[in-house]
C-alpha positions in Angstrom: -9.5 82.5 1.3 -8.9 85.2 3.9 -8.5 84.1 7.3 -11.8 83.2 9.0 -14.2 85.0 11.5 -17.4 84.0 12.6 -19.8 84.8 14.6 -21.9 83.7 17.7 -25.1 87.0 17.8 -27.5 85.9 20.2 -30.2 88.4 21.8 -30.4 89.3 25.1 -34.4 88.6 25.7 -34.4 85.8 27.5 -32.6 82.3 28.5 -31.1 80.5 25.9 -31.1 76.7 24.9 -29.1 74.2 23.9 -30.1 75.2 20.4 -28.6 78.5 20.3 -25.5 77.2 22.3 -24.6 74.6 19.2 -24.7 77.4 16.5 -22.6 79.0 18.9 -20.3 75.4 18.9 -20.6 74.8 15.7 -18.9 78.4 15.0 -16.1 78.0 17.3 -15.5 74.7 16.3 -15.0 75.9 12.6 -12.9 79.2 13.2 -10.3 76.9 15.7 -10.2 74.5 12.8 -9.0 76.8 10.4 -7.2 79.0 12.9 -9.4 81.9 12.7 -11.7 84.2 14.9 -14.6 83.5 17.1 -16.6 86.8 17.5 -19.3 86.8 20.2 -21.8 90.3 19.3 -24.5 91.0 21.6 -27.7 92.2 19.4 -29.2 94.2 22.0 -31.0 96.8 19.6 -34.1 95.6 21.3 -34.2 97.8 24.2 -37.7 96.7 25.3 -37.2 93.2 25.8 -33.1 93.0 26.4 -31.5 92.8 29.7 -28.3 92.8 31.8 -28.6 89.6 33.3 -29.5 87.8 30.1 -26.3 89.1 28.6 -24.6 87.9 31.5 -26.1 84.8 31.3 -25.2 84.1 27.9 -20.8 84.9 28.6 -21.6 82.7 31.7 -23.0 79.5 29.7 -20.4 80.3 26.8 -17.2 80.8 29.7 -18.1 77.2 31.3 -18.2 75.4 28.1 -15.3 76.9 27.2 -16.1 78.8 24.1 -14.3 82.0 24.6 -14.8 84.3 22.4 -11.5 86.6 20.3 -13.7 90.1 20.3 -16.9 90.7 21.7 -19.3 93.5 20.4 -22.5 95.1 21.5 -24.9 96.0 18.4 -25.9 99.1 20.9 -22.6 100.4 20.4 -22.7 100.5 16.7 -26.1 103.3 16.5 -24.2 106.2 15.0 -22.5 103.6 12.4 -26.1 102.1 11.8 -27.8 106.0 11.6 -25.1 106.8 9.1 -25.5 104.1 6.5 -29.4 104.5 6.8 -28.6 108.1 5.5 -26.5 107.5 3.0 -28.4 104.3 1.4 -31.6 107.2 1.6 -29.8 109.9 -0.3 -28.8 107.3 -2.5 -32.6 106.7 -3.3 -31.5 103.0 -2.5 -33.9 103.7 0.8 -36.7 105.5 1.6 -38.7 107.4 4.4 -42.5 105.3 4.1 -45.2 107.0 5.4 -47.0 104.6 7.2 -51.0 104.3 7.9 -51.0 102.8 11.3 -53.0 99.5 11.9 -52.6 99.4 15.8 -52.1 101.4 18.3 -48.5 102.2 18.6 -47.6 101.5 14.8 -45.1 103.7 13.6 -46.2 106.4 11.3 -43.0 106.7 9.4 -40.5 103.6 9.2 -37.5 103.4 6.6 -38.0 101.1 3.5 -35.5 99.7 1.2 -36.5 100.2 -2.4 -36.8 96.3 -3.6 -35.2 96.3 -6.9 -37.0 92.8 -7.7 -35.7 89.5 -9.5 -33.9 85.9 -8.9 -30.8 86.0 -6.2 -29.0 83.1 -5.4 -26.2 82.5 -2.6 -24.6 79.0 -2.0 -25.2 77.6 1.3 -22.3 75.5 2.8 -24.6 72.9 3.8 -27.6 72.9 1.5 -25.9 74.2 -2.0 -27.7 76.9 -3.9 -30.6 78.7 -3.1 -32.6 81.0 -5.3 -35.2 83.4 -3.7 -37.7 85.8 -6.1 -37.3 88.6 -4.0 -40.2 90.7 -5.9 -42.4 88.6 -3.3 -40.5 90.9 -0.7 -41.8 93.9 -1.9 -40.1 97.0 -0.4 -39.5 96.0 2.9 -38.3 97.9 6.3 -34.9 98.0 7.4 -35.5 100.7 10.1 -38.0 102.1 12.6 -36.2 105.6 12.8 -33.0 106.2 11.5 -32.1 105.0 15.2 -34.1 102.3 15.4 -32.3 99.5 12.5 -34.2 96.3 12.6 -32.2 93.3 12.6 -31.2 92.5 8.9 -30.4 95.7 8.9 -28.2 96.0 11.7 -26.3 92.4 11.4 -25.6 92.9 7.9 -23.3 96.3 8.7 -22.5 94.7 12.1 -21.2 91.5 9.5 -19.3 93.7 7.3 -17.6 95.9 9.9 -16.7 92.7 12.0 -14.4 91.2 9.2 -16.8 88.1 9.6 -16.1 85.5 6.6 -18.5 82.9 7.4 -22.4 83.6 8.7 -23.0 79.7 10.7 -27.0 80.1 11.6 -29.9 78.0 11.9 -31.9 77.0 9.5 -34.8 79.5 10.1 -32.6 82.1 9.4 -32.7 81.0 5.1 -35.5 82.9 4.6 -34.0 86.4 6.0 -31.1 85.7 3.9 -32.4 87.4 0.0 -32.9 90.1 2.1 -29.8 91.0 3.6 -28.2 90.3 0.0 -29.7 93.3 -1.1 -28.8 95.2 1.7 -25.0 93.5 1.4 -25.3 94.4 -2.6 -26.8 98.1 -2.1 -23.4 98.9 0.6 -21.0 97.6 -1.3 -20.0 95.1 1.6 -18.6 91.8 0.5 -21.0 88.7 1.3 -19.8 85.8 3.6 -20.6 82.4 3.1 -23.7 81.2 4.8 -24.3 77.5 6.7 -27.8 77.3 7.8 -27.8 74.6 10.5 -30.4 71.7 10.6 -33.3 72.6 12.5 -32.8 70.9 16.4 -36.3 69.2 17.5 -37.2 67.8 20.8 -38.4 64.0 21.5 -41.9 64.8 19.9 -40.2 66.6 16.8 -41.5 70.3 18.0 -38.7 72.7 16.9 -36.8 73.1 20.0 -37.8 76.5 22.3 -38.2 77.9 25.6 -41.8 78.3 25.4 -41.6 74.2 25.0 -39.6 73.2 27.8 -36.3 73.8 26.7 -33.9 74.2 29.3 -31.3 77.2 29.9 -27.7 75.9 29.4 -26.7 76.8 32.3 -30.0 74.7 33.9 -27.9 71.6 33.0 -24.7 73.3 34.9 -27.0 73.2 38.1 -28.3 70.0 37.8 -24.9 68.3 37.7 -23.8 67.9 34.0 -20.0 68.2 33.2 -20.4 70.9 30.4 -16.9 69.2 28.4 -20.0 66.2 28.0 -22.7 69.1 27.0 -20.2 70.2 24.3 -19.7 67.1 22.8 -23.4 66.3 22.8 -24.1 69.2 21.0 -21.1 69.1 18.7 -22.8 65.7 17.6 -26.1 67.2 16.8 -26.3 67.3 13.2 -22.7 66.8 12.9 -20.7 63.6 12.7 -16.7 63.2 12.7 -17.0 60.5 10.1 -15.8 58.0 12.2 -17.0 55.5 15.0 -15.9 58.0 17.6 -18.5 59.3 20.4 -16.7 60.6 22.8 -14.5 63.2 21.7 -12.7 65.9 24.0 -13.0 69.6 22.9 -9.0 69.4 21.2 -10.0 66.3 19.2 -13.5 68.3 18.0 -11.6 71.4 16.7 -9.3 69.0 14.8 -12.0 67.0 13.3 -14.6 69.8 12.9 -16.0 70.1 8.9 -18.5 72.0 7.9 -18.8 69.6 4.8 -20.2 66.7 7.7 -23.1 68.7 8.5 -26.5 66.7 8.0 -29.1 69.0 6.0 -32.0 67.1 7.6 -33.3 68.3 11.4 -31.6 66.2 14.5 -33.2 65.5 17.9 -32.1 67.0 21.1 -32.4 63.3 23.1 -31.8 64.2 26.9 -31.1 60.6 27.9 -28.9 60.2 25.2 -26.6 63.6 27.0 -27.3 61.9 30.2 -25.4 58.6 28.8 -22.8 61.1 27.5 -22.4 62.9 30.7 -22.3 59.4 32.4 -19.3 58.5 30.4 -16.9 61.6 31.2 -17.9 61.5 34.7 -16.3 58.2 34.8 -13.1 59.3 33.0 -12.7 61.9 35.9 -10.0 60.4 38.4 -11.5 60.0 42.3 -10.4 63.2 43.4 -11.9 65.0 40.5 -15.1 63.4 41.1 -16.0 64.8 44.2 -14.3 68.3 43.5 -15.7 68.9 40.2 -19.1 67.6 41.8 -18.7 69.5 44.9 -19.8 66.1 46.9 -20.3 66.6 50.4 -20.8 63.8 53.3 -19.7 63.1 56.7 -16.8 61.3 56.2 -14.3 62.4 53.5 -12.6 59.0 53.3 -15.8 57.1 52.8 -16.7 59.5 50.1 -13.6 59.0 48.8 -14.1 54.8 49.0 -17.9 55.3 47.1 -16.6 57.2 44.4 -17.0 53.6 42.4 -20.3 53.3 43.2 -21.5 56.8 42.3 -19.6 56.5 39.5 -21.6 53.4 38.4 -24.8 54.3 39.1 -25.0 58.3 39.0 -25.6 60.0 35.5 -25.1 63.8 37.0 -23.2 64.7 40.3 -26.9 66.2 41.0 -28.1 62.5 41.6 -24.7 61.6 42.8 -25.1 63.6 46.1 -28.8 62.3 46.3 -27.3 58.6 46.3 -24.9 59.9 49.1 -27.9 61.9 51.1 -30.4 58.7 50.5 -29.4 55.6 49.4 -26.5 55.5 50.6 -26.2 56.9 53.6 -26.2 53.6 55.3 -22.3 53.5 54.5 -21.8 56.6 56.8 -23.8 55.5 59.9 -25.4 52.2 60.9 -29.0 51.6 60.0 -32.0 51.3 61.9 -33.1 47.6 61.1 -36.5 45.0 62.5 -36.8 41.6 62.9 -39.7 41.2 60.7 -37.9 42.8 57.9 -34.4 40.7 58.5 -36.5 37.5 58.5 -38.8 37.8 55.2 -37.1 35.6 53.1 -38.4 32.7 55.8 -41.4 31.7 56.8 -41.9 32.1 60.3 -41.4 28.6 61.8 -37.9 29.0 60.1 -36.8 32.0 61.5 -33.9 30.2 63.3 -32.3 29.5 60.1 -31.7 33.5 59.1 -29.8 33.3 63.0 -27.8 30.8 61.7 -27.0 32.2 58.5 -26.1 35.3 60.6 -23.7 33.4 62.7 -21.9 31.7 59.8 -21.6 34.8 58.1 -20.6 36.5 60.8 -17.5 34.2 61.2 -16.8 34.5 57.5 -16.6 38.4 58.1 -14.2 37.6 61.4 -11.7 35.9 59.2 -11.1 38.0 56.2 -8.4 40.3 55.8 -8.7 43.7 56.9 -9.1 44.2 53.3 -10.6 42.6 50.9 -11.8 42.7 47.4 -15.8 42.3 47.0 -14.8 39.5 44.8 -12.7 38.2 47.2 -15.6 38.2 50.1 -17.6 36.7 46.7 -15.8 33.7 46.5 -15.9 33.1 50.6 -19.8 33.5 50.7 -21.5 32.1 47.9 -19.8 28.4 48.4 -21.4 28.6 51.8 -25.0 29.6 50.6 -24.9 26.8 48.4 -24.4 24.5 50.9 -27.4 25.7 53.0 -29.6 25.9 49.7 -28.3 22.0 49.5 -28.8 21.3 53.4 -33.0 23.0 52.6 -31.9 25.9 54.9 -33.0 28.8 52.3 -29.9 28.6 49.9 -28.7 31.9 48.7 -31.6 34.2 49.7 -32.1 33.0 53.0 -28.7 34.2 53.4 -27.6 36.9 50.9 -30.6 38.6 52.0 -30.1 39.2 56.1 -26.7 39.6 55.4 -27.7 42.9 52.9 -30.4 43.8 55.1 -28.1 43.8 58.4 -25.2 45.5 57.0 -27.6 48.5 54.9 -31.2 48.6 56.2 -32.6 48.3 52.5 -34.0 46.7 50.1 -31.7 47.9 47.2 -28.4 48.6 48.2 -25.0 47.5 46.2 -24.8 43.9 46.8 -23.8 42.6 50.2 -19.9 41.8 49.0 -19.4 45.2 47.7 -20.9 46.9 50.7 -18.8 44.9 52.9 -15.3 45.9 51.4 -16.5 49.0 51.8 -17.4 48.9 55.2 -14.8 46.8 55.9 -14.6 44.2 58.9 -14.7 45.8 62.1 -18.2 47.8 60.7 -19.9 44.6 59.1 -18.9 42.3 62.2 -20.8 45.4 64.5 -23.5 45.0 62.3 -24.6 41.7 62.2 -23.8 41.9 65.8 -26.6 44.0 66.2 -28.9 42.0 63.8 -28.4 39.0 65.8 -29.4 40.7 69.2 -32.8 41.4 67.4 -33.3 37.7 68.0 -32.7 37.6 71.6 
């Protein structure tokens, strides 16, 4: 086999999805893995509807998930090739000028047809095996407007032919335009590539996937905080499978494993929380420092941010909700909260308030003596023995005292628990804390 090209052609009419983006995955994957060529072309024949910063939108979604392309083309470019052929294939009598009885207003008058020459044609899909179309049911259909105007099975087939490109990786919708650009291949002479038409990609309700249905812009998911090394692999796994147990897999360990022999035939389901769970994972693998940079996390003190990154990495599924946690729910770790008696005392009933002082003071003198610092499982093991005692002396047990102690050192209700928040803090800021909770007493 001769070395392999494909090709990622998308059209310049509008933001793409994450639908277009994994033909476009799908096609690197498979030239890296056999050392061949990734073409990206732009099909920009549709001058109406295409525009500049839809083309730039699509080399900026394909440069941040690392999909660089070996030769880019613009279908624009290639008019006088186009106008050529259409000649030749109509002084051939393989093509004809059709005049045309217009049935709106603005119907062509005259459009180019290719002359049909009927019966069976089968290709072999990679991924579905053969498929036979009658194409008598196609009649003589156009390939052209004008002979400057080459619709698009038209235009891709010479665009195909002239681009060296070996292997045509599509979606599934595409099958049916396939008979026709056979004939077109045949009536050229060009050589046909092999075809994989792509399982159909739905969305959670099984609606083909689309921007008229919700379906975000790749680079949407770049703004909201995704890591796009987790986008990849998410879309690398839809439809496709390594074979293996593996889920995780970095974009070196996909080219190596990438078959075009694993692809499911069936549709597959764009699931966003499962991405979100993906995304979760790699920006766990991302050491500390990487965290925040590659997040672009902001707060008011750097070495704070630094000491969170833990907890953001626990609880945060983009670096989008990451900074929220920072700006909201945990901003208590950067300045002390505003706190009430009423609130600090819930867990008691009022004639028992005295007991959440003393819990305060006994804590307070737990806080005094540990080391500067201290694991939270450490501060754990100091705490909880103590809480037990007081559950054991009817003094509230564990809530009458886990609960002030949260309260006091975060002002919320949910916060990471108290022991956490405390190593965190560490002693001086806790001690000043309760400090101030006890004083609401006075």
């Amino acid at each position: 086999m001769s070395a392999v090209v494909t090709r990622f052609a998308p059209s310049p009419t509008g933001l793409l999805h994450c639908g277009n983006y994994r033909t476009a995955v799908f096609a690197y994957l498979f030239a890296k893995h056999t050392g061949g060529t990734f073409v990206v072309r732009i099909e920009d024949t549709d001058l109406a509807r295409s525009k500049k910063e839809y083309e730039e939108n699509i080399f900026e979604a394909l440069a941040w998930l690392d999909l660089p392309a070996d030769a880019t083309y613009r279908q624009s470019d290639h008019r006088a090739r186009h106008r050529a052929l259409l000649e030749k294939l109509v002084a051939d009598g393989v093509a004809y000028v059709s005049k045309e009885i217009p049935q709106a207003p603005g119907d062509r008058e005259e459009v180019i047809r290719f002359r049909n020459p009927g019966g069976a044609l089968t290709f072999t899909d990679i991924i579905r095996g053969d498929i036979t179309t009658d194409v008598t049911d196609l009649g003589d259909f156009i390939i052209a407007r004008s002979f400057d105007e080459p619709v698009f099975h038209f235009a891709v087939v010479v665009d195909d032919a002239d681009e060296g490109v070996t292997h045509v990786i599509r979606g599934g919708d595409h099958i049916s335009n396939t008979a026709r650009q056979l004939l077109i291949q045949n009536a050229l002479g060009f050589p046909t590539p092999m075809y994989a038409h792509l399982p159909l990609i739905v969305d959670s309700s099984h609606k083909k996937l689309s921007k008229r249905a919700g379906a975000k812009a790749v680079t949407q998911y770049r703004d909201l905080g995704f890591l796009p090394e987790a986008l990849l692999n998410y879309l690398a796994f839809i439809g496709w499978n390594p074979g293996d147990e593996r889920e995780f897999m970095t974009k070196s360990e996909l080219v190596e494993a990438f078959d075009l022999s694993r692809v499911q035939k069936g549709s597959a389901v764009f699931d966003e929380v499962k991405l979100l769970s993906i995304n979760q994972h790699w920006m766990r693998e991302l050491p500390d420092n990487d965290f925040i940079e590659r997040g672009k996390l902001h707060a008011p003190n750097a070495d704070m941010l630094t000491l969170l990154v833990p907890q953001l990495k626990e609880r945060a599924q983009t670096f989008i909700e990451a900074q929220k946690m920072l700006d909201e729910d945990l901003n208590f770790f950067f300045a002390a909260p505003a706190i009430d008696l009423q609130s600090l005392t819930k867990k008691m009933p009022p004639a028992r308030e005295g007991f959440t002082r003393e819990a305060l003071l006994a804590l307070q003198k737990v806080v005094i003596d540990l080391p500067e610092k201290s694991s939270a499982e450490d501060i754990k093991a100091r705490i909880m023995p103590l809480a037990d005692a007081r559950e054991a002396e009817g003094k509230g047990g564990r809530g009458g005292m886990l609960w002030p102690l949260r309260y006091a050192l975060s002002g919320r209700e949910r916060s990471p628990d108290p022991f956490t928040i405390i190593s965190v803090l560490g002693r001086e800021e806790c001690v000043s804390r309760i400090n101030a909770a006890l004083k609401l007493f006075s």
